[in-house]
C-alpha positions in Angstrom: 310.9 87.2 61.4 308.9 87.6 64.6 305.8 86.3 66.2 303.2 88.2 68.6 304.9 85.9 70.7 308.1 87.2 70.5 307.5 90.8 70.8 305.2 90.2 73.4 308.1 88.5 75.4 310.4 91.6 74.4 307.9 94.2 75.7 307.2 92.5 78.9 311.2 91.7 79.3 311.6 95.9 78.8 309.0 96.2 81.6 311.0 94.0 83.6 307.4 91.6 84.1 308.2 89.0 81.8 307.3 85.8 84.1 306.7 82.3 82.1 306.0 78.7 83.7 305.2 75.4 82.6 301.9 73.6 84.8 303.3 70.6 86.6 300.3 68.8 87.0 296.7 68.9 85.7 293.9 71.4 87.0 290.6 70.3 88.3 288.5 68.8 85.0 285.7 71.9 85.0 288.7 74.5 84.1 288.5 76.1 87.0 292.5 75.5 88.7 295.6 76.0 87.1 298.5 74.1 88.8 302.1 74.9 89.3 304.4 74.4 91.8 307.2 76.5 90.8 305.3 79.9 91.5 306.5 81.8 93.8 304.0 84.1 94.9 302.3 84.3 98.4 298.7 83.8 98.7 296.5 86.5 96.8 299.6 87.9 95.4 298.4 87.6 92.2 294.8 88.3 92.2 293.5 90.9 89.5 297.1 89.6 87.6 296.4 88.1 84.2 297.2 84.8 82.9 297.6 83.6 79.3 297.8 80.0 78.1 300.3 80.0 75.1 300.4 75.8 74.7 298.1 73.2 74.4 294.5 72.6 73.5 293.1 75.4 75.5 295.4 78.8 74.8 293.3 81.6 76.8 293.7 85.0 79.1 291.7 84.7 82.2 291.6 87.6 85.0 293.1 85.6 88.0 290.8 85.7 91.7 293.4 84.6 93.7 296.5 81.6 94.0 297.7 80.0 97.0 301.3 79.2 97.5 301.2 75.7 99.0 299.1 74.3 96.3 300.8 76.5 93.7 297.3 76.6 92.2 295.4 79.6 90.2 291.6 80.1 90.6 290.6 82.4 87.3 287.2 84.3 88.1 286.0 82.6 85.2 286.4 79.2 84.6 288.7 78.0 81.4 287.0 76.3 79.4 288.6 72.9 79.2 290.9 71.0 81.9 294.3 72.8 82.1 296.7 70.2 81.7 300.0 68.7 83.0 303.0 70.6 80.7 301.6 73.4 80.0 302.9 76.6 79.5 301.4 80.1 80.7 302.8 83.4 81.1 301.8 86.0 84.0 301.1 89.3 83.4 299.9 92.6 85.6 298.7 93.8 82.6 295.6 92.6 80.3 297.6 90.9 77.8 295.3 91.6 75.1 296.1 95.1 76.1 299.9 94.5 75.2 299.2 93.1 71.6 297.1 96.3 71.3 299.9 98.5 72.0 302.3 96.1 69.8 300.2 96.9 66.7 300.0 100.1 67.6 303.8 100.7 68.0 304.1 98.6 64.7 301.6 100.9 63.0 303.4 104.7 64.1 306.8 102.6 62.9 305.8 102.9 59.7 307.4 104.8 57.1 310.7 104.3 59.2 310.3 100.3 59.8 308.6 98.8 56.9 307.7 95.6 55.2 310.0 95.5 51.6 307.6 94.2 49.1 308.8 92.8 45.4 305.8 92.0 43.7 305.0 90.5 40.6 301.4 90.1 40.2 300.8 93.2 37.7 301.2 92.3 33.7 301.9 94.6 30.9 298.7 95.7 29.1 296.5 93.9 31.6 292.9 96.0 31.2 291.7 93.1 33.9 291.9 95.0 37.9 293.4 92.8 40.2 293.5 89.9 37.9 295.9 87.3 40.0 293.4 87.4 42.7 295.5 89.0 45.2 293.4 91.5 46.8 290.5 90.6 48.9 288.8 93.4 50.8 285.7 91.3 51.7 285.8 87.5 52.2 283.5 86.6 49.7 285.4 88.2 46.3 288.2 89.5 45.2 288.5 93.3 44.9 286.5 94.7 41.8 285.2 90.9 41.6 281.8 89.7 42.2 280.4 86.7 42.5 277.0 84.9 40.9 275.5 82.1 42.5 279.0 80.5 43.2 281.1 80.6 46.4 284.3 82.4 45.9 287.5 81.9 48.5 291.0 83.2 48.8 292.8 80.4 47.8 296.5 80.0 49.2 297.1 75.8 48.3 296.0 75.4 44.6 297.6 79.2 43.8 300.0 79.4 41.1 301.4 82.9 40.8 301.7 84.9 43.9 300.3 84.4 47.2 296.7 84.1 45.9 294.6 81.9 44.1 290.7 82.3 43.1 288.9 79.2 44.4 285.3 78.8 42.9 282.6 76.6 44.4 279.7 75.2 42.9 277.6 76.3 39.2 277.7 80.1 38.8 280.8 81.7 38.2 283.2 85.3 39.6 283.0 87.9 37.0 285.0 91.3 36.5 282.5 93.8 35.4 282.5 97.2 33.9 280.0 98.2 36.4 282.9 97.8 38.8 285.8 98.7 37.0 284.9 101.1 33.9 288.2 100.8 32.7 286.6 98.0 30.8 284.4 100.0 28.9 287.8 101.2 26.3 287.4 97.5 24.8 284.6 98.8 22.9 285.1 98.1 19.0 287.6 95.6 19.7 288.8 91.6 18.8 290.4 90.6 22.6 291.2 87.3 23.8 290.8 86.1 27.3 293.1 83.8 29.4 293.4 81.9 32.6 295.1 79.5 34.2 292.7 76.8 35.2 292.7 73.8 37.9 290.0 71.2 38.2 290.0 67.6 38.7 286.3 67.1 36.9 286.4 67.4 33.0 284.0 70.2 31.5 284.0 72.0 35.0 285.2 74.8 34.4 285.8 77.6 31.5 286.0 81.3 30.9 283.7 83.5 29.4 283.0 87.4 28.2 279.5 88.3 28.6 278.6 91.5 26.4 275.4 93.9 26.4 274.6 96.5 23.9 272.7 99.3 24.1 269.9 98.0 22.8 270.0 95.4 25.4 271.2 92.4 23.2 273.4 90.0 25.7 276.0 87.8 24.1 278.2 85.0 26.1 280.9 83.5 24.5 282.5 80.8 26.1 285.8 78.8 26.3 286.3 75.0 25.7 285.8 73.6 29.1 289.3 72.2 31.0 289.5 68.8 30.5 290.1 67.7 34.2 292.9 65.7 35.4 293.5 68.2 38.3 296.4 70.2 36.7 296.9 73.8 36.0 296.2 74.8 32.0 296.1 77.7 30.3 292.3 78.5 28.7 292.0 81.5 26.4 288.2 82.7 24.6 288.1 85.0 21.9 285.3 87.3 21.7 284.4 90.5 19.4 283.2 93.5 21.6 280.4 95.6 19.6 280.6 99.1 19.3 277.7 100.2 21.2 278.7 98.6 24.4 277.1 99.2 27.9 278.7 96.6 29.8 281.3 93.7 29.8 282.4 90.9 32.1 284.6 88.6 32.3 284.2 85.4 33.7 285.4 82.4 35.8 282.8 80.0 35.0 282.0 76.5 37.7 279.5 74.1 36.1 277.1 71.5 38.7 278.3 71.0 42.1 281.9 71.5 41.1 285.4 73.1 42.8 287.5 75.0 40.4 290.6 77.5 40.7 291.5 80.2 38.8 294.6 81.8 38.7 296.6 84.4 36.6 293.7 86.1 34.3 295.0 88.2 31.3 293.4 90.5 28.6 295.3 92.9 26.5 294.1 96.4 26.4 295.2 100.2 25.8 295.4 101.0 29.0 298.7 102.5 30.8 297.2 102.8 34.3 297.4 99.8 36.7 295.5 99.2 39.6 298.4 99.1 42.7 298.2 96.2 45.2 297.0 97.2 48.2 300.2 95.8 49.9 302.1 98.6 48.9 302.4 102.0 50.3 305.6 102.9 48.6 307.2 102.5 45.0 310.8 102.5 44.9 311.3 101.3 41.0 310.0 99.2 38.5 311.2 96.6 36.3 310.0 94.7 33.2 310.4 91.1 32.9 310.2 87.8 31.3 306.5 86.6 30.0 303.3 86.6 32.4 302.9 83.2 31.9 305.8 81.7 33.3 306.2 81.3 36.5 309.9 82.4 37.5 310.9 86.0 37.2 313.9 86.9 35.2 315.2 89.4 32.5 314.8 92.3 34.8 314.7 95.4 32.9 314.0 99.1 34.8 311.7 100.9 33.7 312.0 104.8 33.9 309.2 106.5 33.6 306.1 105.5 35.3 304.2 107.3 38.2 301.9 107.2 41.1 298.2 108.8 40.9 295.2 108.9 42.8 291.6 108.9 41.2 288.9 108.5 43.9 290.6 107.1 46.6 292.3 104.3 44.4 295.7 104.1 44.0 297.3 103.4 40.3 300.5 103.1 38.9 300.9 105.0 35.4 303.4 103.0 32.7 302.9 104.5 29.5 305.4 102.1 27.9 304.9 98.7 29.5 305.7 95.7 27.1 302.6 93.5 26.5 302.5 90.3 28.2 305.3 91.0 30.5 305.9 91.0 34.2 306.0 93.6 35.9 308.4 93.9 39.0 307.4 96.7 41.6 310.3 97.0 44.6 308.9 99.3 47.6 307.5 98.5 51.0 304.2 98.6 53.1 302.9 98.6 56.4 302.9 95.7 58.8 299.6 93.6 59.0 298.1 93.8 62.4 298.8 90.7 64.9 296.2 88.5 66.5 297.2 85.5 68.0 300.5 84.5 68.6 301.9 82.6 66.0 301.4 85.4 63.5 304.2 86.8 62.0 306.1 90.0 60.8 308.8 90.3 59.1 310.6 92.3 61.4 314.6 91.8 62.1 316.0 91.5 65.5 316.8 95.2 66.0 313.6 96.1 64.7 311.7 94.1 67.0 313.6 95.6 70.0 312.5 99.0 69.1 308.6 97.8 68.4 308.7 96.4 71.8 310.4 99.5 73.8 307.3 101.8 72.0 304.5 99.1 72.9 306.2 98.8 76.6 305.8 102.9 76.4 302.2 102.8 75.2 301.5 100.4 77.9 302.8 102.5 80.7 301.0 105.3 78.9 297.9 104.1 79.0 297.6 102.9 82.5 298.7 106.1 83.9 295.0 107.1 84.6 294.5 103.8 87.2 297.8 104.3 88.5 297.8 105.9 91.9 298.6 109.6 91.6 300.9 109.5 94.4 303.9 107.2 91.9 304.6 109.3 88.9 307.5 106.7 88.4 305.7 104.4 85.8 304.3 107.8 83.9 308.0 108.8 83.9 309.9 105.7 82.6 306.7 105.9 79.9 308.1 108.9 78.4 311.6 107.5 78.3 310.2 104.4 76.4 308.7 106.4 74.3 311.2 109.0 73.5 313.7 105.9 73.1 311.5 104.7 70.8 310.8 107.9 68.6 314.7 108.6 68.2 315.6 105.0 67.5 312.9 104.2 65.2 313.9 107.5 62.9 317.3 106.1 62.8 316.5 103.0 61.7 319.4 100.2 62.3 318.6 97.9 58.9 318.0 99.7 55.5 316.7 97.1 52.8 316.4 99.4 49.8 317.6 103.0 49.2 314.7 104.5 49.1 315.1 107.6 47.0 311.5 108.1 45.4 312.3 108.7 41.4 312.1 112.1 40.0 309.5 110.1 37.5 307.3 108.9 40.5 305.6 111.6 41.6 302.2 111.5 43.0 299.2 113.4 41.8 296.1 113.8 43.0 292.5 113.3 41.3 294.1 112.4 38.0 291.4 111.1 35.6 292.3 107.1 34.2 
């Protein structure tokens, strides 16, 4: 595991600029000193340098005007915003350091196929007709992906989850609702008897329920509903039957929030025909498959591969075909995905040491790279050691130190292109 942090420290230690200091007494009040006498720079020696606050209650990059030596103060041309005080630490840089978490992401981001993120996920049940129904998948912040929201608030929920990373938080009367105007998938319920089911959270009785809302072609709207949770603030299982008619023009199914209420949702379920699969978005790459124990539970055992299965693309959206997944069963992918991008520097990636070494030599390459047009064209040096980094990185990247799977892609998992679901 590594933080921006980190891999900022190991791309400015490759640069041989890594400098880091701790403030040994406070700054004027109005933000406008930093103090430390342990710097050991003449006077202006560090004007148009860069200095980034990395501890207490004011952690910002400021372009720095000039430092004198005696005082070991700082004067940033712009003010920080709060006193800098006694303990602090900062790091110096004579690059914008914002600028080296750009090139970190970007190293991070041509790593990929060769460093990856391994990925087992579970969130995908056997004969689930319901797209993304563990909540996992948020494209937008205001609903899950192929979700929508009416009148309620809805929030990725990562406390009151209870499978996977994800929960479904819904805020006040109104519900979230999976449609077929989203997801037409639905539409292959027509004709049917289904049941429903959710795992629901509320501390207020009759707060929250589910519900599959059916229209006709004639226009006639039916909503049948769920007994409501009964409170008491723990996770239950609610389940509504409902008969679809066989004129349908649309479905949804939905988490349902009655008055001023907070209610989570996790885990939603409905059996249907379908073999396709919507893939989380996490993944980039399916290594294999596996069956196992009930949805509903929530350890994962009984592994059991499963051969044939494939990868196909309709529109843009990625799906994984299982023609013989068992009903109600969990489904195990194994393959890996890309690295999220960083932002501030406690984020993390899930990268081991020797990774993080070759992340940081390609980032300390991009850097170079990309101040070779306001270095003076009289030093080639710094456009030279940037093609080493870089060709350093390139060769040890495609080596690739740490394996975690073998991935060899099954002769079953091919990938097709424009395949109707």
């Amino acid at each position: 595991m590594a933080t921006l942090a980190t891999l900022r420290e190991k791309t400015a230690q490759k640069l041989g600029i890594w400098k880091e200091y701790t403030t040994t007494a406070a700054g004027e009040t109005d933000g406008s000193t930093l103090v430390c006498t342990s710097l050991d720079f003449s006077d202006d020696a560090l004007t148009d340098w860069y200095v980034q606050i990395t501890s207490g209650d004011t952690q910002e990059i400021r372009k720095i005007k000039s430092n004198y030596y005696s005082e070991g103060q700082i004067v940033p041309y712009v003010a920080f915003s709060a006193q800098i005080a006694i303990s602090v630490t900062f790091e110096l840089f004579p690059f914008d350091p914002t600028d080296i978490t750009s090139k970190i992401n970007e190293a991070i981001e041509n790593a990929y196929p060769y460093l990856f993120n391994p990925i087992i996920d579970t969130t995908l049940i056997g004969g689930n007709i319901l797209a993304n129904g563990n909540f996992e998948d948020w494209a937008s912040s205001s609903y899950p992906d192929y979700w929508r929201a009416s009148v309620s608030t809805l929030t990725k929920e990562s406390t009151y989850k209870l499978f996977g990373a994800y929960g479904l938080k819904v805020a006040n009367a109104g519900h979230a609702y999976l449609s077929s105007a989203q997801y037409p998938a639905l539409m292959s319920l027509e004709d049917s008897d289904i049941e429903f089911f959710c795992h629901i959270k509320t501390a207020t009785a009759s707060a929250g329920r589910l519900q599959v809302y059916t229209k006709d072609i004639d226009g006639v709207e039916t909503t049948t509903s769920s007994d409501y949770h009964t409170g008491g603030d723990l996770w239950k299982k609610i389940s509504v039957k409902a008969t679809i008619p066989d004129d349908l023009a649309e479905i949804q199914f939905r988490c349902a929030v009655t008055g001023a209420n907070t209610v989570y949702f996790d885990n939603a379920y409905c059996f249907g025909n379908n073999i396709d699969y919507v893939l989380p978005t996490s993944i980039e790459y399916v290594h294999s498959l596996y069956t196992c124990n009930d949805y509903d539970e929530l350890i994962t055992k009984d592994q059991e591969r499963i051969d044939e299965w494939s990868l196909i693309n309709n529109a843009g959206v990625k799906y994984l075909r299982i023609p013989e997944a068992s009903a109600e069963k969990k489904i195990e992918i194994h393959g890996k995905g890309r690295f999220a991008a960083l932002s501030s520097d406690t984020d993390t990636v899930t990268l081991p040491d020797p990774w993080s070494r070759i992340i940081a030599t390609g980032a300390a390459g991009l850097l170079l790279q990309s101040q070779s047009n306001v270095l003076s064209s009289q030093n080639k040096e710094p456009i030279v050691i940037a093609e080493k980094y870089l060709k350093e990185y390139e060769a040890l990247k495609t080596m690739n130190p740490i394996q975690a799977y073998p991935y060899q892609m099954p002769k079953s998992g091919v990938f097709l292109t424009d395949v109707d679901v």
